[in-house]
C-alpha positions in Angstrom: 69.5 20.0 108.6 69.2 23.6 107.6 65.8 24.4 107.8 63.2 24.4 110.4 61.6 22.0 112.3 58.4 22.0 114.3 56.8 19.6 116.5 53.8 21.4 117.1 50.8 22.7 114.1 51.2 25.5 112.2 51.8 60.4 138.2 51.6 63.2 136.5 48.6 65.7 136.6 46.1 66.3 133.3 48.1 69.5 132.9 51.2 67.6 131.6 49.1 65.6 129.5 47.3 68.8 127.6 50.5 70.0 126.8 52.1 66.8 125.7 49.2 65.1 124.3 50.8 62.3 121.4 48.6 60.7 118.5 48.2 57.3 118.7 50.4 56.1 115.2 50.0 53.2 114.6 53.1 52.7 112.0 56.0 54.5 114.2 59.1 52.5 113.6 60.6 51.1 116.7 63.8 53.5 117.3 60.9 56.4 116.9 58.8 55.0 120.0 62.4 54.4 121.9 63.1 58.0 122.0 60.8 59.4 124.3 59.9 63.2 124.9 60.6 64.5 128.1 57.9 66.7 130.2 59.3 69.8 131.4 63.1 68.7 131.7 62.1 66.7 134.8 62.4 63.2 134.8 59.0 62.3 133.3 58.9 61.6 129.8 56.0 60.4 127.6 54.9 58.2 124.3 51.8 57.8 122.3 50.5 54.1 122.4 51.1 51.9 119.8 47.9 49.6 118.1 47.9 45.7 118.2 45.9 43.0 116.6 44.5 42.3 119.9 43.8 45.8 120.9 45.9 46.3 124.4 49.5 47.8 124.4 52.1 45.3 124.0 54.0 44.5 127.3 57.5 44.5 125.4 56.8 48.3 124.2 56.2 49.5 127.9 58.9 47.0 129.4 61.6 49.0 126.8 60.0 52.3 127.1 60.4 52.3 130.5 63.9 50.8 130.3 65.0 53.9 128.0 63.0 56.2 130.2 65.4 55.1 133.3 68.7 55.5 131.0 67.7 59.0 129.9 68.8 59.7 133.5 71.9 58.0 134.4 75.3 58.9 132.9 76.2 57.2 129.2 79.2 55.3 131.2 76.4 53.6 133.2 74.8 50.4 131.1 72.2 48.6 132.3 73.0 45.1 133.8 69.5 44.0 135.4 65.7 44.8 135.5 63.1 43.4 137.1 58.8 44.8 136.4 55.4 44.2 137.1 52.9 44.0 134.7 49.5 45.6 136.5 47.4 46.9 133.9 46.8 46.1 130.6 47.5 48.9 128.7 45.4 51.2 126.1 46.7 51.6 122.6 45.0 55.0 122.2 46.0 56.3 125.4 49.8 57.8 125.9 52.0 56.6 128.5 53.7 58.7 130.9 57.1 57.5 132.6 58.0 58.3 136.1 61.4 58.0 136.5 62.9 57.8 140.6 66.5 58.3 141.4 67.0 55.6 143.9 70.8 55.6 144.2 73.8 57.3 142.1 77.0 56.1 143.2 80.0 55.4 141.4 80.0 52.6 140.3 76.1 51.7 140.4 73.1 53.5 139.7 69.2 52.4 140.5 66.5 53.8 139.3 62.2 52.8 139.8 60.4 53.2 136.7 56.2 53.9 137.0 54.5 53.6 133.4 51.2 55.4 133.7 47.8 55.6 131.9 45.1 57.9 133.4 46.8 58.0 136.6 47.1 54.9 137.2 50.0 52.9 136.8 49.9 49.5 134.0 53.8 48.4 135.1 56.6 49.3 137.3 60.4 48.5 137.4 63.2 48.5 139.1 66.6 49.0 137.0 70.4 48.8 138.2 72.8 50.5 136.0 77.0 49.4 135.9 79.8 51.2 134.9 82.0 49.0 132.4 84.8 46.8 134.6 87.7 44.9 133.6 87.4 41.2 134.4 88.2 37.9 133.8 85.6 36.2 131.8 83.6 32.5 132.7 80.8 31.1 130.1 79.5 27.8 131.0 81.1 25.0 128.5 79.5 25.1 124.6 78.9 21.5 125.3 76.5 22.3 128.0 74.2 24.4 125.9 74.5 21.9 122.7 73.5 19.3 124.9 70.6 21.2 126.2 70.1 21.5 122.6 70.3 18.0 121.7 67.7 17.2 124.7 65.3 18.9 122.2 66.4 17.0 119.1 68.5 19.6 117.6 71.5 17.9 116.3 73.1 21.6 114.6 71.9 25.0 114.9 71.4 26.2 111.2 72.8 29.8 110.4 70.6 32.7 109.4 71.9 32.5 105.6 71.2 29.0 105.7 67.4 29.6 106.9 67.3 32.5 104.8 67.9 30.3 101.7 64.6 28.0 103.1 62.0 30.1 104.5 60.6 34.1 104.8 61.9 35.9 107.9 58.6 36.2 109.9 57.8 39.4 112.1 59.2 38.2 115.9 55.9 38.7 117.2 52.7 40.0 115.8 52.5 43.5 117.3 55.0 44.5 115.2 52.6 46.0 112.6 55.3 48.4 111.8 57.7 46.2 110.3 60.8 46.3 113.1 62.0 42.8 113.5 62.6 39.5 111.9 62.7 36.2 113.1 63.8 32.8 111.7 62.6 29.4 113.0 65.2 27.0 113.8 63.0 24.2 115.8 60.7 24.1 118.1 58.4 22.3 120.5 55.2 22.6 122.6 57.4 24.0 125.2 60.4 25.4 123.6 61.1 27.5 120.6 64.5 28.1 118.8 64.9 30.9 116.2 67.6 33.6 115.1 65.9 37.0 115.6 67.2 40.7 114.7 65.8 44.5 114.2 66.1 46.2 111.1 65.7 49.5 109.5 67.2 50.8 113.3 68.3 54.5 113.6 68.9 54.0 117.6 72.0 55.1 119.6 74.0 52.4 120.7 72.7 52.9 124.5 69.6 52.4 123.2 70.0 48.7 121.9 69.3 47.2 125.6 66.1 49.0 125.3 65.5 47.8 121.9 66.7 43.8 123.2 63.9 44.2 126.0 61.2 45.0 123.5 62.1 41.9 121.5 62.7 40.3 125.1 58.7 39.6 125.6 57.7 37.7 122.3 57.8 33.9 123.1 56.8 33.4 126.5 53.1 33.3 126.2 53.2 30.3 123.4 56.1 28.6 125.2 53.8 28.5 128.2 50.7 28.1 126.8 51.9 25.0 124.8 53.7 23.4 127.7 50.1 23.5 130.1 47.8 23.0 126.4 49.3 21.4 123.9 47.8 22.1 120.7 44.8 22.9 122.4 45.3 26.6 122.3 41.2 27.3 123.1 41.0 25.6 126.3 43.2 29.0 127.6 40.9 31.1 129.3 43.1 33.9 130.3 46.8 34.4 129.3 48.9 37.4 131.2 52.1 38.4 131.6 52.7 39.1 135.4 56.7 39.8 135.8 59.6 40.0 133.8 63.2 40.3 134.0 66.3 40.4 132.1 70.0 40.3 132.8 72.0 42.0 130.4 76.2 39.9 130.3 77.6 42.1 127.7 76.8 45.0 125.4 74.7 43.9 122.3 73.5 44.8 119.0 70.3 43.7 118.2 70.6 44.7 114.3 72.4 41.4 114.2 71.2 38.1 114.4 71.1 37.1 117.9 70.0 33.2 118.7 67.0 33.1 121.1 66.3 29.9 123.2 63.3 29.6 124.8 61.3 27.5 126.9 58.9 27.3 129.9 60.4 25.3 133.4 57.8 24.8 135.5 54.0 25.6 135.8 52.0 25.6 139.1 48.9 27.1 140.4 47.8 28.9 136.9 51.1 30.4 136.7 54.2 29.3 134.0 57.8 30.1 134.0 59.6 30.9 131.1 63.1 31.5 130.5 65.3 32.7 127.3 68.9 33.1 126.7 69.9 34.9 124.0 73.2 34.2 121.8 75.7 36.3 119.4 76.3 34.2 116.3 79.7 33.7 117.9 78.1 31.9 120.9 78.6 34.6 123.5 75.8 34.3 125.9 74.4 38.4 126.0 71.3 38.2 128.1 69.2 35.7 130.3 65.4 36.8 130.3 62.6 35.6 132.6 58.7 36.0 133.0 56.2 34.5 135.1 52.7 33.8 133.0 49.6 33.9 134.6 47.6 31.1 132.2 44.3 30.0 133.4 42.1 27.1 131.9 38.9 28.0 130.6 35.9 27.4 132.8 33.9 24.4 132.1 
């Protein structure tokens, strides 16, 4: 079948911020809030907030901020193959965000770098990113049957194609901070605990380096309802807290995200208040680009 299916309902001082202060802009396009400015020619840069139906920062924004932050300081040879952050703080939209950039280790091959995201002094998420410089090698991806019959496990006989969704249903913002209009995403099946969908960002002006940075932002939409589904089920009000707490992607080859890439989702396991979720995300060709995981702190609502 072609269309969807669902089986669920519908540390920097206030100097540097007087001279940098940012407005707040609600509508700035996506490759706009990517390009940060940089304090001083150190390596500190800085980024108005961004609004959000629910009125805190979106994690994704700071996660790729930060990401783009890090590769502002390592040389363009050097891509990024893994990061790992904390989320501490929940974020103010109307507040900027300054980025603390550390050069942990420049070496020829590999560069790390710790990223501290700040608000008021104090720091709302940290991260640690490795950098690679491009390698011949030979090249292993698990069998295609493998993934089709992780697929099948979730009643997914054939994965529709974008022009065959398109034809069916309304692309759909991937997640509902983006107020400005940067991404669409196309439902190919999900479950409580599980979501299947063909995703992309348009309108993008970004330089290609910048397209890791751009997957990351996109990297943080589904875990949450994945999670919160898996513990709840439909019943969505029984949540009494929902956070993310860590997050981490590996990046397996260079990608665009201005094509559709195939994003499989699902949560693992959940213990002691706290879910697991994982994504892969696919090239329409099949080519596995990135595996993302987050730990989700979701807590049931007092009786």
């Amino acid at each position: 079948s072609a269309g969807p299916s669902s089986l669920i309902p519908p540390s920097v001082s206030s100097s540097i911020n007087s001279v940098c202060e940012l407005s707040n802009m609600p509508g700035l396009a996506l490759h706009e809030r990517l390009l940060l400015q940089q304090v001083a020619g150190c390596d500190v840069f800085i980024s108005s907030g961004q609004d959000t139906p629910w009125g805190r920062v979106y994690g994704g924004q700071v996660l790729a901020q930060s990401l783009g932050a890090a590769q502002r300081t390592v040389p363009a040879e050097h891509r990024p193959h893994s990061c790992h952050g904390y989320f501490l703080l929940a974020g103010e939209c109307a507040v900027d965000i300054l980025f603390e950039v550390e050069r942990v280790r420049d070496g020829r091959s590999f560069s790390t770098r710790l990223v501290k995201a700040l608000q008021k002094g104090k720091a709302i998420f940290q991260m640690s990113v490795s950098f690679h410089r491009d390698e011949e090698s030979p090249v292993f991806q698990a069998q295609e049957k493998e993934f089709h019959a992780l697929f099948r496990s979730h009643g997914v006989k054939s994965i529709a194609t974008p022009e065959d969704l398109l034809e069916k249903q309304k692309p759909q913002p991937l997640i509902n901070a983006d107020i400005a209009g940067d991404s669409e995403s196309l439902l190919i099946a999900e479950g409580y605990s599980w979501k299947m969908a063909w995703c992309r960002c348009k309108n993008l002006q970004l330089p290609e380096h910048l397209h890791c940075a751009a997957l990351a932002w996109a990297s943080d939409a589904n875990f949450g309802r994945v999670v919160g589904g898996a513990v709840f089920g439909s019943h969505s009000e029984q949540i009494g807290m929902m956070m993310s707490l860590d997050h981490s992607i590996h990046f397996h080859r260079p990608v665009r995200v201005d094509d559709w890439l195939l994003f499989h989702s699902r949560c693992t396991v959940y213990v002691g208040g706290r879910g697991f979720g994982r994504t892969e995300v696919f090239t329409r060709q099949g080519a596995l680009v990135a595996t993302i995981n987050q730990e989700v702190l979701a807590r049931p609502r007092a009786p």
